[in-house]
FISETI-603934 format. One record per residue: residue in one letter; x negated, y negated, z of N, C-alpha, C, O in turn. Coordinates in pm, whole numbers, plus 50000, padded with zeros to 5 digits. Layout:
<sites>
AXYZXYZXYZXYZ...
</sites>
This chain:
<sites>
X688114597867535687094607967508686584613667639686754607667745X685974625167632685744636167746684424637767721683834633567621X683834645667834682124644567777682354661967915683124662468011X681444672167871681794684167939680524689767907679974689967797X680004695868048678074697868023678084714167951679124720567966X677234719067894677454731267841675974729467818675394719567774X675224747467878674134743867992673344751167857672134749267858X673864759367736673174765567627672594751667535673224741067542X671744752467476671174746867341670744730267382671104719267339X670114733267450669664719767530668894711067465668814698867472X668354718567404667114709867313667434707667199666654699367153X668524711967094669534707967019670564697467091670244685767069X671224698467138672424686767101672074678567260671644684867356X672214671867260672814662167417673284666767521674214674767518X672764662667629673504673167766674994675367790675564683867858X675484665467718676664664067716677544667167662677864656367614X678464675867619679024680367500680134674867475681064675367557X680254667867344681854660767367682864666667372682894676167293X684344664367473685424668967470686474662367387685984651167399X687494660267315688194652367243689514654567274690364652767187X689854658667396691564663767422691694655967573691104658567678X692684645367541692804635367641693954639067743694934643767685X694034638467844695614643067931696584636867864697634643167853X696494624067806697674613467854697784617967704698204607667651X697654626667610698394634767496698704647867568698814659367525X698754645467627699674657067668698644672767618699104684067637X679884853367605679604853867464680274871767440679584881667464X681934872367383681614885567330681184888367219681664884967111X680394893667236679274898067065679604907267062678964914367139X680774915366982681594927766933680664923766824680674913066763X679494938366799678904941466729679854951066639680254961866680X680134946166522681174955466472680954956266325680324966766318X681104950666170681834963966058681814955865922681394944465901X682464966265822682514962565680683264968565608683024980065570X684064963465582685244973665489684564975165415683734966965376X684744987865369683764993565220684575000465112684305000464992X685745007065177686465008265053688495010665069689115009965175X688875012364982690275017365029690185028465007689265033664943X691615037165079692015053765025692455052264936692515042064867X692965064964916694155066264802695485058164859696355051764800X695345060564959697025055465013696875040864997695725036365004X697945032164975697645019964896697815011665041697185001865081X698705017865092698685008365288697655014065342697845017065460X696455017065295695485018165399693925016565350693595019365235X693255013065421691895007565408691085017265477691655025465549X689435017665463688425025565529687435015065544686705011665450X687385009465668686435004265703684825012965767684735025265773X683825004465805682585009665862683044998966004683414987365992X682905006866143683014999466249681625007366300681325019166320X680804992166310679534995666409679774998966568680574992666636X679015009166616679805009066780678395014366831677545017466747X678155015266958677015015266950676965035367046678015041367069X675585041467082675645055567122673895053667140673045051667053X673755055067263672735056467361671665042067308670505041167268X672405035467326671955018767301671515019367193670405014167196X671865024367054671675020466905672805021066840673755028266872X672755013366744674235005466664674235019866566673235023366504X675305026166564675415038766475677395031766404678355025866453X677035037266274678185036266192678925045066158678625054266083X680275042666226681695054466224682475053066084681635048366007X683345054366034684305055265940685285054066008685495061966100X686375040965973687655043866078688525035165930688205026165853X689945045465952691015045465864691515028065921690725022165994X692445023165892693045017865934694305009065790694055005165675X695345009065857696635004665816696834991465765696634983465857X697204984565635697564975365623698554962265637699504960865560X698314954865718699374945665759700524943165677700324937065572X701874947365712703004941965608704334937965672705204944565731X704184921665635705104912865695705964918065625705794920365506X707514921665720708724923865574709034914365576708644905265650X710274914065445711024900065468712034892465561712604897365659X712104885765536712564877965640713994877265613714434867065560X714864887965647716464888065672717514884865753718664889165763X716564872265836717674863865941717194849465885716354846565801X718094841065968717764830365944718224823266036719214828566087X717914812066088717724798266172718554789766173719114787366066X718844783766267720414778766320719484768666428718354771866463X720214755266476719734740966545720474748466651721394756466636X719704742766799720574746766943719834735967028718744734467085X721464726566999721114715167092720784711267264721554712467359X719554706867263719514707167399719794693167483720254692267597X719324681167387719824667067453719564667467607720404663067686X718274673267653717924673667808718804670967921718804663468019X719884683567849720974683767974721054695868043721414706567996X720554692768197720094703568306721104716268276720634727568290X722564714668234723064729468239723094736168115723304748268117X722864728667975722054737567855721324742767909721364754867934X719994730767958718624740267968718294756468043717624766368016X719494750268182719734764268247720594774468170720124785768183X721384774168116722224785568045721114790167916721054800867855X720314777967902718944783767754718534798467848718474810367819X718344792367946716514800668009717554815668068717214827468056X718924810068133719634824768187719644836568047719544848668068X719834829067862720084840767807719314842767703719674846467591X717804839167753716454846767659715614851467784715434846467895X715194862267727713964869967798712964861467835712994849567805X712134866167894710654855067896709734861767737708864854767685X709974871267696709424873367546710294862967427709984854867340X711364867867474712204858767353712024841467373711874832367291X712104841767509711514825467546710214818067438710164806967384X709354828767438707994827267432708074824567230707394816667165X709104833967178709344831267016710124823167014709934817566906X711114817267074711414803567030710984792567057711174782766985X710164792467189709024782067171708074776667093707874765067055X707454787967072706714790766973706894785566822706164776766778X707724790466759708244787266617708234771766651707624763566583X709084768066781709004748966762707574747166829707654737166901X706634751166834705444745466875705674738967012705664726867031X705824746067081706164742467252705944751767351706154763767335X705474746367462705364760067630706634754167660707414746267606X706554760667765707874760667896707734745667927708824740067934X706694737767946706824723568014707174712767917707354701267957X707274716267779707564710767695709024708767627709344699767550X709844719567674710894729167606712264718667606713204722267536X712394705667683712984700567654712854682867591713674673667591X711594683667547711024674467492712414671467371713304663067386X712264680767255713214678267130714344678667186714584684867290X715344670267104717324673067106717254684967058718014693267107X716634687666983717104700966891715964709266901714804705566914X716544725066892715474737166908716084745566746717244747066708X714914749266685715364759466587714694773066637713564776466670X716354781266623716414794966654716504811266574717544817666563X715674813866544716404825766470717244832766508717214837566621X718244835266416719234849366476718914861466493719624869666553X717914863566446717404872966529715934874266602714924868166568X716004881166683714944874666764714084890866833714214898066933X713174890366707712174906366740711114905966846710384896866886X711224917166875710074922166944708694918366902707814911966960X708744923566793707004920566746707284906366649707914904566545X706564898466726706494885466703705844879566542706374870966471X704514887166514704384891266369705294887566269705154878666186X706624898466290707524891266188708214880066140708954879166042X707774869366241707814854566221706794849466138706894838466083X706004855466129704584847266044704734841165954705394845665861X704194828865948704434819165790703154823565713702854818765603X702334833965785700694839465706701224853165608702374856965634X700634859165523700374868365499700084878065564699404876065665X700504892365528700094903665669698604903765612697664899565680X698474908065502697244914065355696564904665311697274897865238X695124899065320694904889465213693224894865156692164891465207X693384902465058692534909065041690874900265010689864907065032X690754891564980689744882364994689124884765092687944881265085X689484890565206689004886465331688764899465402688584900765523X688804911165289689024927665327687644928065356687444939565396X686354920265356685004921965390684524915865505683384917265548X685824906065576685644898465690685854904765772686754912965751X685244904965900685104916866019686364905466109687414911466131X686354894666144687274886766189687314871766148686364864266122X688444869566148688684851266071689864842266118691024844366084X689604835266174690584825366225690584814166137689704806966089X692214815066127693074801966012693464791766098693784795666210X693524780966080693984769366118695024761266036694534751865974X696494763266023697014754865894697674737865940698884735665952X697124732565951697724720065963698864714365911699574708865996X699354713965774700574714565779701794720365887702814714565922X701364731865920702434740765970702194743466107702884752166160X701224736666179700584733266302700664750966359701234753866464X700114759466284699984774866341698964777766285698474772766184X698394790466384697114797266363697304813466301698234820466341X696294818366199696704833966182695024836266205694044829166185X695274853866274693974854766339693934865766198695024867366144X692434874966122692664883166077691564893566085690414890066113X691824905066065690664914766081690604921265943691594925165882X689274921965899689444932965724690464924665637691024931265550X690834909765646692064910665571693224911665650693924901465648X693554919065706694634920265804694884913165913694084910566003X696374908965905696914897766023697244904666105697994914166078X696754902066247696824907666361697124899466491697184903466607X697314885166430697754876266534697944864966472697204861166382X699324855966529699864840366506699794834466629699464837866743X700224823166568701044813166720700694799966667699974796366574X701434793466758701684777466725700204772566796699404777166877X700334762766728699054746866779699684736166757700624734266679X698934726166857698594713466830697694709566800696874712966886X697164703266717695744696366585696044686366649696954683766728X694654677366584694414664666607695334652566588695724653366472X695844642166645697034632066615696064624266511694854624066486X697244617666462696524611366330695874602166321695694597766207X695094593766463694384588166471693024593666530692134585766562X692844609266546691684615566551692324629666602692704635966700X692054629766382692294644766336690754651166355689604647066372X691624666566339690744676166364690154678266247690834678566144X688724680266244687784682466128688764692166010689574700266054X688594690365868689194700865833687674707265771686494703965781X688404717665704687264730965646686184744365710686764751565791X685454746265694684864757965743684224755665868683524745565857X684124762666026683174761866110683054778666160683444788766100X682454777266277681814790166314682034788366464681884777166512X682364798666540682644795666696681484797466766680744806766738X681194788966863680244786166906680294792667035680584804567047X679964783267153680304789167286681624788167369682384779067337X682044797467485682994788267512683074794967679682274802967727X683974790367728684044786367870685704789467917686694785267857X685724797268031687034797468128687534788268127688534787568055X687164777368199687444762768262686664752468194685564750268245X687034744568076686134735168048686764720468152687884715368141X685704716368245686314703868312685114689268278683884690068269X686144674168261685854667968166685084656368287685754653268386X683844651168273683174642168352683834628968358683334618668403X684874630368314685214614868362686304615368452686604606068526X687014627768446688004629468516688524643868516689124649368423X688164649868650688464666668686689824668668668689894680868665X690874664668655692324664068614692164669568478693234675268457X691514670668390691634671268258690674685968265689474683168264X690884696568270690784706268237691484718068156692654721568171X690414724468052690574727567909690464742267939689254744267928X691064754267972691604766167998691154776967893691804776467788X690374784667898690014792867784689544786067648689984788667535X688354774967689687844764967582686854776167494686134783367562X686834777167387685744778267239685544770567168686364770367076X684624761867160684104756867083684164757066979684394768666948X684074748566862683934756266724682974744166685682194748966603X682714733166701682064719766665681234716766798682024713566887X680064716666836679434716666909678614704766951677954705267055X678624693566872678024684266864679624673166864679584663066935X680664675366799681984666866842682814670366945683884664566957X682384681367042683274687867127684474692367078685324690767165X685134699266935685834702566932686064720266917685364727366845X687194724867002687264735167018689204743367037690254737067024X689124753267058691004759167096690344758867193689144756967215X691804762067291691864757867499693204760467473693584761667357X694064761667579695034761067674695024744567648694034737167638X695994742267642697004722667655698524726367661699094736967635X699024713167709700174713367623700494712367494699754707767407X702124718967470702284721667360703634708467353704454709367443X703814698267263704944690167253705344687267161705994677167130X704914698467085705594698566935705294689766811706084686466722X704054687066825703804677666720701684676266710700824679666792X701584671066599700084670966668699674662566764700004650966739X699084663866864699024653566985697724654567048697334646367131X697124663467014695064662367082694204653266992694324647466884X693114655067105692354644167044690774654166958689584654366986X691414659466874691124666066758690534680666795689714687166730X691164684166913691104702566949692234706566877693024699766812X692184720766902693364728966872693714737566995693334748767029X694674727667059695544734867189695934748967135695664753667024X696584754167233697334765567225698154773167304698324766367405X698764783667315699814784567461698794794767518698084802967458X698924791467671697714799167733697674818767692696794826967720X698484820067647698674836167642697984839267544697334849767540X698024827567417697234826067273695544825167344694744834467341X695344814767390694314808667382693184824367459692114828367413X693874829667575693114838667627692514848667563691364852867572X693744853267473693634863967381692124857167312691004862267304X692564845767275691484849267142690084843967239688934846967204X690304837867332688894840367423688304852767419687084854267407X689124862067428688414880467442687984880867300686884885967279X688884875067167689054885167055687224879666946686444886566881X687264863266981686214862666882684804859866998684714855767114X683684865066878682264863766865681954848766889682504839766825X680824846367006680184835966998678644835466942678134845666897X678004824066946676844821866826676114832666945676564838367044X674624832166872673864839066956673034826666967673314815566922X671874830467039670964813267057669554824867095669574833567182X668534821867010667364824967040667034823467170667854818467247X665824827667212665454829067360665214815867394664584809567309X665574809067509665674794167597666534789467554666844778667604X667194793567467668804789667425668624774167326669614767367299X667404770667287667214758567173667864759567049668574750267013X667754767766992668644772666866669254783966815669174795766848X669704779766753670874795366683670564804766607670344803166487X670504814866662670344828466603671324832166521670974838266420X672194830566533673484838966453674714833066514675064834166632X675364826166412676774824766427677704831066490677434843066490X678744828566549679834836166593681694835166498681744828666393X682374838766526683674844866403683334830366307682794819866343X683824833966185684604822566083685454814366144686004819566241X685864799166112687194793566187687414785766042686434783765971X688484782366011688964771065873690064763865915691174766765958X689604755865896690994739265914691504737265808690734728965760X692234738965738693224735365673694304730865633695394735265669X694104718565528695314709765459695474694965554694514688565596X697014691065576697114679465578698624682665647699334692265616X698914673065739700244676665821701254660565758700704649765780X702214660565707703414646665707703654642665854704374647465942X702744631565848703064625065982704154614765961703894606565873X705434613066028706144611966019707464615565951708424608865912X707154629465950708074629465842709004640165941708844640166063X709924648465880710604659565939709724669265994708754669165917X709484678466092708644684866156708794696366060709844697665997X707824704466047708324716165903708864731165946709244739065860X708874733866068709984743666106710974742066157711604750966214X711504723066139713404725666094713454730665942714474735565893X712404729165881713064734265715713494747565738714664749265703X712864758965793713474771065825714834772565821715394782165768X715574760365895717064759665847717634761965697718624767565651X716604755465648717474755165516716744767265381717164769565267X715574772665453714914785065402714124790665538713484782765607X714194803965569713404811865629711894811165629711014810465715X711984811665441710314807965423709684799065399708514800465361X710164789065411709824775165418708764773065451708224764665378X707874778365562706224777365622705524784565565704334784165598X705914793565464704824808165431704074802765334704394797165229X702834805565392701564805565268701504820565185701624831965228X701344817065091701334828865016699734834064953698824826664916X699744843564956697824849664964696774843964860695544843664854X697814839464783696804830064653696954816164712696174807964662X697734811464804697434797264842696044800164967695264790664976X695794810365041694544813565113693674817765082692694817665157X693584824564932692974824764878692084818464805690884820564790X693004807764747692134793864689691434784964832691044773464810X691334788764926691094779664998689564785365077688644777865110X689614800765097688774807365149687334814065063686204817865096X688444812564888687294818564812685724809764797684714816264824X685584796664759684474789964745683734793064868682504793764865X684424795064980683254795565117683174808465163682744810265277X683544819165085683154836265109682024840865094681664851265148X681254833265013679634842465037678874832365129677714834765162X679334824365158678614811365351679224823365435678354827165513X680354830465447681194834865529680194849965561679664854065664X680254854965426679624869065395678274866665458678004874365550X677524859065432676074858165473676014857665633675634867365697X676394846365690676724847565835676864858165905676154861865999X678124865165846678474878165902677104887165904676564889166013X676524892865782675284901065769674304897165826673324904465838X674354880365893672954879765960673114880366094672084883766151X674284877766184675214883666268674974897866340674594900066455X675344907766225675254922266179673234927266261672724934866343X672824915366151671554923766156670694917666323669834924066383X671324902166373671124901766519671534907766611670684911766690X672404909766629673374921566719672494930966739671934934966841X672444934166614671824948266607670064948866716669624955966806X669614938066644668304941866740668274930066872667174927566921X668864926566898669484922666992669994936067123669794936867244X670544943067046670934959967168669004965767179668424968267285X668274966667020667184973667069665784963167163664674966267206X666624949367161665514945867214665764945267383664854944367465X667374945867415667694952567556667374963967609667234965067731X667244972767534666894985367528665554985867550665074990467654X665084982667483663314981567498663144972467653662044972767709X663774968167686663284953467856663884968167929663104972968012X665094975167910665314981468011664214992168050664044996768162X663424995567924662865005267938661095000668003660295006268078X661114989067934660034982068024660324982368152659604990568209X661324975268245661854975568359661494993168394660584994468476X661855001168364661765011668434660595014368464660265016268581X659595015268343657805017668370657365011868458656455016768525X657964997868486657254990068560657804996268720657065001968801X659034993768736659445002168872658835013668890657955015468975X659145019668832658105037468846656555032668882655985040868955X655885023168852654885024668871654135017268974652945017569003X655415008769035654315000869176654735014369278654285015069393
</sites>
């Protein structure tokens, strides 16, 4: 266990914040929106995106396109590596560093990992937009009122990010090993940090850390990836993932002296249960393509009971943000009277 100081909400939790991702396993407040309705066109949606115009939150109308995974018309083939130096080199001479990055990926692995397994599963074909690998749904209309939502599927040790409903980002994880799994069910992202580094030992630093459990230290970061669940109940990720979604989600807000919480930051959900020991579940891809895909009524049943916790958050979110800009607005404008007037 890790213990990592995090200098917000002091008078709530312990100076200490727990970390749970061991070596030897290997605030943007986007004040933003509400889908309110669809067009006529059946691939497209009309959301409300809040943006803000001379420091007040004003509401635009913006079109936007519906996510659609096609199907999946290649399929997956074993490419043995048996950690022999001139595979590995003839691997790396004939994939891109993009194509690198999707077959890693699909096996839940970085570059330092890549010859961990005998075996790598490969698709035959190997796209550009990475998307079309998704074991998520592009569409999941449940969620057409969610401004942003991060999935967690444990079975399938991958993440789908979504906006309005719409999938706009995957990638592999590592979850908790099965002697300290990662919480499952609903949380909210909390704070998070560039560099989380761990008081017992500065070697163990957590790379684009968010929080999502604030009181168990669990959060996504940058780790290794070794293909299996292996943290001590974070959700690693490959640093290219983890950054992204450093920029992409909302952290809580915290009333003034930072004691308690004003408003939540994005949705996060843990979900299901991984076969420990069993076959890893993207060799099944071999023997079906779709073998990992959740289908929108399996996220559906999972997201619906906790959509109006989800909905409420968001609107109270909505309505901090909001005076949150006019109460900056108002200090700046104090600040000025006061300058003008000594």
């Amino acid at each position: 266990m890790k213990f990592s100081f995090n200098g917000k909400l002091w008078l709530l939790v312990p100076i200490f914040v727990l970390i749970q991702c061991k070596k030897d396993q290997v605030p943007t407040d986007n004040y933003s929106n509400k889908h309110t309705a669809t067009t006529t066109d059946p691939n497209k949606q009309v959301v409300k995106v809040d943006t803000v115009i001379d420091g007040k939150p004003v509401e635009v109308k913006k079109e936007i396109p519906k996510t659609v995974i096609p199907n999946k018309d290649f399929h997956y083939t074993a490419l043995a590596m048996k950690k022999n130096d001139s595979l590995v080199k003839e691997f790396k001479k004939k994939y891109s560093a993009d194509e690198l990055y999707t077959i890693l990926a699909i096996n839940r692995l970085d570059r330092k990992n890549m010859t961990r397994p005998d075996t790598l599963v490969v698709p035959s074909v190997i796209e550009k937009d990475f998307l079309k690998y998704s074991p998520f749904p592009g569409n999941v209309p449940v969620l057409q009122d969610v401004k942003k939502f991060v999935f967690f599927s444990y079975p399938i040790q991958a993440f789908g990010v979504y906006e309005y409903g719409n999938l706009v980002k995957w990638g592999p994880t590592s979850m908790g090993k099965k002697a300290s799994q990662t919480d499952r069910g609903l949380h909210f992202a909390n704070w998070k940090k560039e560099v989380s580094i761990s008081t017992v030992s500065d070697e163990w630093k957590l790379r684009w850390n968010f929080n999502i459990s604030n009181f168990k230290g669990i959060g996504w970061h940058q780790y290794e990836m070794p293909g299996y669940p292996a943290s001590h109940s974070c959700l690693r990720m490959l640093e290219e993932d983890a950054k992204w979604m450093y920029s992409f989600a909302d952290t809580w807000i915290l009333n003034k002296g930072g004691a308690t919480v004003r408003a939540n930051g994005t949705p996060v959900y843990v979900y299901g249960d991984y076969k420990w020991g069993g076959r890893k579940p993207w060799y099944n891809l071999m023997d079906d393509p779709k073998a990992n895909d959740m289908s929108v009524d399996d996220i559906t049943k999972v997201i619906q009971p906790e959509l109006d916790k989800i909905l409420k958050e968001q609107d109270n979110r909505d309505k901090v943000a909001a005076q949150v800009l006019i109460e900056k607005a108002e200090k700046k404008r104090q600040d000025s009277l006061s300058i003008g007037g000594v």
